[in-house]
N, C-alpha and C positions, 0 to 999 in steps of 0.2 A: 614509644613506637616510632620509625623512621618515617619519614616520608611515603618512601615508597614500601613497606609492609603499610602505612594506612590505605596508600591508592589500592594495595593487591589486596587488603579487608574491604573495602569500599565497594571496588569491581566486582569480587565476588555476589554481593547483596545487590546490586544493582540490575536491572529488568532491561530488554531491547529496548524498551520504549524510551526508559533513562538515556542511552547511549542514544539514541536516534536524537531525542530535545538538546541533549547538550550537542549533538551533533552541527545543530540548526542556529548554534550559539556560537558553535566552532568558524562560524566565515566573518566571525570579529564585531559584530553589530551588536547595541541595544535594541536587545527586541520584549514587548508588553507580549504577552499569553497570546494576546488579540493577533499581533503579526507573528508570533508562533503556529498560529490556527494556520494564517493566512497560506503561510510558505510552507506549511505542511500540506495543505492544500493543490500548489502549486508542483508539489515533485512526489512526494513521499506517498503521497494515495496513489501513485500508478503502480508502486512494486512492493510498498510494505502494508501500508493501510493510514488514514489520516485518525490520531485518537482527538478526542472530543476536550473541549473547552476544560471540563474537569480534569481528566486525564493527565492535560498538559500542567494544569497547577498544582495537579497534586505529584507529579516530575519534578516539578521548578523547586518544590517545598523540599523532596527527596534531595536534589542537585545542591542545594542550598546549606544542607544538612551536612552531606557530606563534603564540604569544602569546595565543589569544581563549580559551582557559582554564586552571586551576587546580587543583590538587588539594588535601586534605591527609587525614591517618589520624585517623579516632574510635572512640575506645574502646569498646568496648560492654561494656552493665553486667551482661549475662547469663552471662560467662566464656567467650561464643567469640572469637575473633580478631579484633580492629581491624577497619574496614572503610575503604576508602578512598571518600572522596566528592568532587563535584568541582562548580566552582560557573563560570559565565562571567565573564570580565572585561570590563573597560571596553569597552579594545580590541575582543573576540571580540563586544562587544554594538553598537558601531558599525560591523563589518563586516557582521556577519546585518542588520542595519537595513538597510546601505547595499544590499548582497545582495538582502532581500525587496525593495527600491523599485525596482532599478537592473537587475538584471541577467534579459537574457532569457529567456522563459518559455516550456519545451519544449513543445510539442504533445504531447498521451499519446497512446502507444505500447501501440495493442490486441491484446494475442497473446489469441485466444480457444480453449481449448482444443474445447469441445464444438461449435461451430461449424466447428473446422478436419474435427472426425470426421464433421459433417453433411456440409463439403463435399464428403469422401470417401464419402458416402452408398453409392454403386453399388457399395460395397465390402460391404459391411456388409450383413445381414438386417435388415429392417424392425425388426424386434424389439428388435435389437440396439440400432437410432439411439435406437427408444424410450426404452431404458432410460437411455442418456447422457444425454438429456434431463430425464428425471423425478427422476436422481440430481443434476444441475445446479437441478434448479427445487427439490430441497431444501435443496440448499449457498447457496440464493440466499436460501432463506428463514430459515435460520439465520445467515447473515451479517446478515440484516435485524433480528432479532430481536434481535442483539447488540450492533448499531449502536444499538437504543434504549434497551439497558440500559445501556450507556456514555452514552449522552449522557444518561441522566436522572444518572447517577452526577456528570457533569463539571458539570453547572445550578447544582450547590451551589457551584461554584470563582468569583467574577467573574471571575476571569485566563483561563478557559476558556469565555470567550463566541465567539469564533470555532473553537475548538477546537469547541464544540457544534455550531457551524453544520455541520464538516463532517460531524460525524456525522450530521447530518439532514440533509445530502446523502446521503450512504450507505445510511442507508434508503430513501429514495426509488432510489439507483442499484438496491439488489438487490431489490425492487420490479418493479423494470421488466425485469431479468434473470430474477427468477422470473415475470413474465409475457409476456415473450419465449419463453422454454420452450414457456410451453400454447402459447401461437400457430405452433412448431416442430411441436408434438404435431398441432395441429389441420392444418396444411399439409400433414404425410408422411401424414394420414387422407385427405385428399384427394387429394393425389397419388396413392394407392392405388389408390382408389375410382375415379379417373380412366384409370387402367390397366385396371383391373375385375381384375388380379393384385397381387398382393408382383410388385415387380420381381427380374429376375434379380441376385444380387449379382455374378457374374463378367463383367456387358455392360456396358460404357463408355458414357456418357451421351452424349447429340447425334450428331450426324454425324461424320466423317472431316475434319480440317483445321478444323472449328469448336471455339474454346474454351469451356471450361465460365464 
């Protein structure tokens, strides 16, 4: 089999998450699982999701498998135990290339949690939606706030000049999530008001045979 019929068997088998780890290998560095966590930590949870400690090794073992990376043990000078770190190869750097250029690009996939409990509004005491809401417009602004301390952190890397971009998407996205919120806040005041009551929580919204 040639080269490249193995990379296009390879890519086939291969899962986002594959392509995201070796992605994290793609800016040239020995990196241990540990600074994989790290710097998945740092960019990849604002717009994909950060996978978890196993996750990542059981990627590494996958990437390993299929040629597009390497491993080997370093010593550490402090007396704890070896750590193993792992760098991308040739191969694993002409498949992610070909990867990012080449291969189709999902549409994202919005599960929103505090919007699903709004939808379920008639369920719930006013009070109650309130407070999903005001604990969402704080999760929105602490994710915001941490999206720019990471990107001012990554400005010092040149290799992490699109890695910053996304974080200054990220700000802007939780941004607009925590001002999605007020505007949630301000709709169920109105809605209220438009009632002239709190709605019942145990009456079903609209008519009989109309969907919500």
């Amino acid at each position: 089999m040639t080269n490249e019929a193995t990379e296009e068997a390879n890519g086939r088998t291969l899962p986002a998450t594959s392509w995201a780890v070796l992605g994290l290998l793609s800016f040239g560095e020995e990196l241990s699982g540990y600074d994989l966590k790290k710097w998945s930590d740092w960019s990849l949870r604002f717009f994909y999701w950060s996978p978890s400690f196993s996750q990542i090794y059981g990627e590494l073992k996958r990437l390993e498998k299929a040629g597009y990376a390497s491993s080997r043990m370093v010593a550490q000078e402090t007396g704890t135990r070896d750590k193993r770190v792992y760098r991308i190869t040739e191969e694993g750097m002409t498949a992610v290339r070909r990867w990012a250029r080449e291969a189709p690009v999902d549409p994202p996939v919005l599960k929103h949690g505090p919007m699903l409990r709004l939808w379920l509004g008639h369920l719930l005491e006013p009070e109650q939606m309130r407070e999903v809401l005001v604990q969402h417009q704080e999760f929105a602004e602490k994710m915001r706030r941490r999206a720019v301390a990471d990107a001012d952190g990554a400005r010092e890397e040149a290799s992490w000049a699109y890695p910053t971009l996304t974080l200054k998407w990220a700000e802007r996205y939780y941004a607009s999530e925590r001002d999605l919120a007020g505007a949630m806040l301000d709709d169920i005041a109105e809605l209220e008001r438009a009632r002239g009551a709190s709605p019942d929580p145990d009456s079903a919204p609209g008519k009989p045979g109309k969907r919500p």
